[in-house]
N, C-alpha and C positions, 0 to 999 in steps of 0.2 A: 504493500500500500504506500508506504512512503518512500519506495525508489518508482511510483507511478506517478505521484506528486512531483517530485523532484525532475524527472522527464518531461511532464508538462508542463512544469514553469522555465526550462531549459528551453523549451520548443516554442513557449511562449514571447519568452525575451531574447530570441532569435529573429521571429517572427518580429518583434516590436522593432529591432535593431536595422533588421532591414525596410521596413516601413520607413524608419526616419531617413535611412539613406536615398533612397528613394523620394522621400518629399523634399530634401534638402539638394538632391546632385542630380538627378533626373532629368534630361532636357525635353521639352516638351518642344510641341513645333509651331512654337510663338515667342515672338519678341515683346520684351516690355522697356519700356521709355515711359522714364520719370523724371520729374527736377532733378537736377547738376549740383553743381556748385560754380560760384561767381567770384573769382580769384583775382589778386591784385598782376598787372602785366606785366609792373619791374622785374620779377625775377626772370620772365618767360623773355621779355626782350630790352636789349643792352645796346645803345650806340653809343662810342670810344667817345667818351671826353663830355658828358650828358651828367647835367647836375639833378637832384632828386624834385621832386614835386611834392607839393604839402596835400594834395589828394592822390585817387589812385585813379585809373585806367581799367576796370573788370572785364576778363574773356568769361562769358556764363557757357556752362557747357549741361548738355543733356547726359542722363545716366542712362544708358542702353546695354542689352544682350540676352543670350537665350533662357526662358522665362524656365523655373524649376516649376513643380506643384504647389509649394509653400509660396513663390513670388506670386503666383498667379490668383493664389487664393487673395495675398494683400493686395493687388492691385482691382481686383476686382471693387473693395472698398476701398479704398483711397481716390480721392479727387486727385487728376491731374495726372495719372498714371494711365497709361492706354496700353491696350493686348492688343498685339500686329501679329496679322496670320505670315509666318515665315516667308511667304512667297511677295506677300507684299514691300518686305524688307531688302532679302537675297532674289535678285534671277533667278529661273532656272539654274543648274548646271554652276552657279558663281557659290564658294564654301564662304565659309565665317571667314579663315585666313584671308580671302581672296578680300572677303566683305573690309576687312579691318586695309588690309592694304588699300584700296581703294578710296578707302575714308582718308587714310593721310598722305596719298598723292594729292586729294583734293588740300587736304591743308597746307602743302607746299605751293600749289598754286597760289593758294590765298593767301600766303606768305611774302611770296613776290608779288603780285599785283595791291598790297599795301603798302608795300615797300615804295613800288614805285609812285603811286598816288601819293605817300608822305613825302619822298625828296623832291619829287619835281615840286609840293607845294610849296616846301621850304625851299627851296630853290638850289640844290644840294647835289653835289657830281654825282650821275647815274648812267650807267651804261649796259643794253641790254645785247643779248644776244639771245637768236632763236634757235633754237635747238628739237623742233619738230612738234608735231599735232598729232597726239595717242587716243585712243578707242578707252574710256574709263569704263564702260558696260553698253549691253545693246539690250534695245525692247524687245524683250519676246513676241513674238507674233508681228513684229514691225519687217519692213523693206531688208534691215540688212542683217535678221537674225538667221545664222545659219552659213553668212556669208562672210562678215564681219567678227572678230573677237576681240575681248579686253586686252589693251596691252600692243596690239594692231596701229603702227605709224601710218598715217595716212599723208604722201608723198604728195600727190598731183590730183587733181579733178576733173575732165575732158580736158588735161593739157594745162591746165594752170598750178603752178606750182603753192602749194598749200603752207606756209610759213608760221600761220597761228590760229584758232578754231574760228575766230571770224572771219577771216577768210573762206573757209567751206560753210560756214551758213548761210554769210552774205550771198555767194554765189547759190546756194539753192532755192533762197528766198524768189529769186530769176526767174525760176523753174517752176514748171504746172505740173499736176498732179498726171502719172501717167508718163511722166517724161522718164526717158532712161539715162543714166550719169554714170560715166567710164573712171573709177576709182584706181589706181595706183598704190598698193598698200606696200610695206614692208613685215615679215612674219619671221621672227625667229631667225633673222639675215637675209632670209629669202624674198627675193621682191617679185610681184606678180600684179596682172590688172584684172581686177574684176566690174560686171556691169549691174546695175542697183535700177529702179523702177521707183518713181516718187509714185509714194501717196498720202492719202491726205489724213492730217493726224490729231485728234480728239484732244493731245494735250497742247496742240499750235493754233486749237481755234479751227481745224479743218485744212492751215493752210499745207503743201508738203513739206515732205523728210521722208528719211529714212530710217529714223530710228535707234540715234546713236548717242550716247554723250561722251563729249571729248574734254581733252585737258591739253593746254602749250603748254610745253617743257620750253623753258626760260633761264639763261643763263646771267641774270642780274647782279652788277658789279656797281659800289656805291660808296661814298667818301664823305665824311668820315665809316668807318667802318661799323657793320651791324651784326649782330648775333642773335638768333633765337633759337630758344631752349621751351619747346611744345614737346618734348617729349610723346604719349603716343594716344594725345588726345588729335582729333580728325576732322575730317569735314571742313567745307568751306564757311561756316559762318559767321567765325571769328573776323574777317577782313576787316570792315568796319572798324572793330574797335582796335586793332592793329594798327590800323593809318593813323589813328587819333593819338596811342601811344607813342609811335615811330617822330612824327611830327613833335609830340609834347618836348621829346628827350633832344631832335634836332634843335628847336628856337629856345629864345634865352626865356620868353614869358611862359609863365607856368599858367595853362590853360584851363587847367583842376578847380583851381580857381578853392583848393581844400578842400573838395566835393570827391564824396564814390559815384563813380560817374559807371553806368553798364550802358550794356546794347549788345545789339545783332546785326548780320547780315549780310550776305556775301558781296566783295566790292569787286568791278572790273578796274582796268585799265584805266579807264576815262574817268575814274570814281564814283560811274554810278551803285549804288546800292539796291541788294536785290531780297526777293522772297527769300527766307528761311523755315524748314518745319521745326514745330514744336514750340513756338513761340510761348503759348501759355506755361509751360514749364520751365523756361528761362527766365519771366516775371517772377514769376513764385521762389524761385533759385534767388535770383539780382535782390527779392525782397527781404531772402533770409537773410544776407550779407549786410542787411545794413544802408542799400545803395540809397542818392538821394534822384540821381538821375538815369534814365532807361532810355537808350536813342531803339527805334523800331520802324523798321520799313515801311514808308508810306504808301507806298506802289502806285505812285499819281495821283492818288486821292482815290484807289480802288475802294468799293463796299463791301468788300471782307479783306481788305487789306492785313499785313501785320499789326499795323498800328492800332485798326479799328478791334481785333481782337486783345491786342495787348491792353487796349485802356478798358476793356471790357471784363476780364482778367484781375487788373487793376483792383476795379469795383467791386469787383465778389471777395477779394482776400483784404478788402478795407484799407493797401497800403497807401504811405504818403506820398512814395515816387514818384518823379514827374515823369510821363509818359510823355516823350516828342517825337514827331514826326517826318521822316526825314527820308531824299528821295536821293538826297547824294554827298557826298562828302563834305564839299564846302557847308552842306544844310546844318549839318552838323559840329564844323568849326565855326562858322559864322556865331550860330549858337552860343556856343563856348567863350565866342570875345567880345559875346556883347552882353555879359552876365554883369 
């Protein structure tokens, strides 16, 4: 009788040991993305000979990855935490590795294109060199999946040579839906031409494409010299507040103005500022920290823009932050010096 006892509570807390394993380490095939944290930039970025600021500069970052049974149960209650079906996350075919690499290709991009928005603003030696236009992932079910792969340098266009991703959009923008476009790629050293079929695409408004999102490889040289230290946080939406820190550390006025200043958004070349997802969870982050001001993409005054959900956001978690609106770079320096 009591080596029957002793078996079943053996088999019992065996039983319970792997349950917790299980609810703890388990991947399920759903992503959860929740509030980040909203970090001061000094340490992430450093220009030579750059005096400190009596405020900070915040990168808010979202916390993401593949959801166990335990995360999924809290996410379920918690506000501001969302369950993505894996597929809506990952492509086909593209793993977690591949996923995270991708994320911070895209943050090196976004690294250089604030770089160069802050020196030319401050008017500061920069010199760029191109170094080629890559395939960051393809649309499933779009024009060049099947044809095209992540990682894929795309050389030339019907004969024009391709130098940086505006350049092949611009040129497809030309193009009617239906039209065929002679591609030039490079694969693994191997170079080959393949032919692509525009059509018309649900997330361009109907106009064409083919289904691809690219990234220029940029070989950016700058004086005084610059350092950043992002380690293996990703993603392009840091730019914004990049440009604004890059800037602060270049000019002698402290912009800060002694203010935690956050925001979002990915910047191009020309400074303009773009959508970001997850906005609502990077208020909620910028709010734990303390911040006083949140710059958010205004997207021309769209009605669901960033902005219009960030100050909506705002209101439900009762913060003081100021929420501003802003469509581009200068919108958000101007801002700054005229506090």
């Amino acid at each position: 009788m009591f080596q029957t006892k002793s078996k079943t509570r053996l088999i019992g807390f065996f039983v319970a040991f792997i349950m917790v394993i299980l609810l703890f380490s388990y991947q399920l095939p759903f992503y959860i993305h929740k509030p980040g944290h909203a970090d001061p930039l000094n340490p992430v970025i450093e220009v030579d000979g750059a005096s400190d600021s009596e405020g900070d500069m915040h990168l808010v970052t979202i916390q993401g990855g593949r959801a166990t049974p335990f995360q999924y149960m809290m996410a379920l209650w918690r506000d501001y935490h969302d369950i993505l079906p894996i597929e809506d996350v990952l492509p086909e075919g593209m793993t977690d590795e591949d996923y995270r690499q991708m994320q911070l290709m895209m943050m090196e991009s976004s690294q250089e294109g604030s770089t160069v928005v802050a020196y030319e603003a401050a008017k500061k030696e920069i010199n760029i060199n191109y170094e080629g236009v890559y395939v960051v992932s393809v649309v499933e079910g779009m024009p060049a999946d099947g044809i095209l792969q992540s990682a894929d340098q795309i050389i030339e266009i019907d004969g024009h040579t391709i130098n940086e991703a505006e350049d092949l959009i611009d040129y497809v923008s030309t193009k009617n839906v239906g039209d065929h476009i002679s591609i030039k790629v490079k694969r693994n050293e191997e170079t080959f031409e393949t032919e692509i079929t525009m059509k018309a695409l649900e997330a361009l408004d109907g106009q064409p494409g083919i289904g691809i999102q690219l990234v220029t490889n940029r070989s950016v040289t700058v004086s005084p010299e610059l350092t950043f230290t992002s380690g293996e946080i990703g993603g392009p939406s840091a730019g914004l507040m990049f440009s604004l820190e890059i800037y602060d550390q270049l000019t002698e006025t402290d912009i800060t103005n002694g203010l935690q200043i956050a925001g979002t958004g990915e910047i191009d070349y020309q400074g303009n500022v773009g959508r970001i997802g997850g906005i609502d969870k990077k208020i909620v982050a910028a709010d734990h920290a303390d911040c006083d001001i949140f710059f958010a993409p205004n997207e021309n005054g769209r009605e669901d823009s960033n902005y219009q959900i960030a100050k909506q956001v705002a209101k439900e978690i009762g913060t003081d932050m100021e929420i501003i609106p802003v469509d581009t770079f200068d919108d958000a320096l101007t801002y700054l010096q005229n506090r």
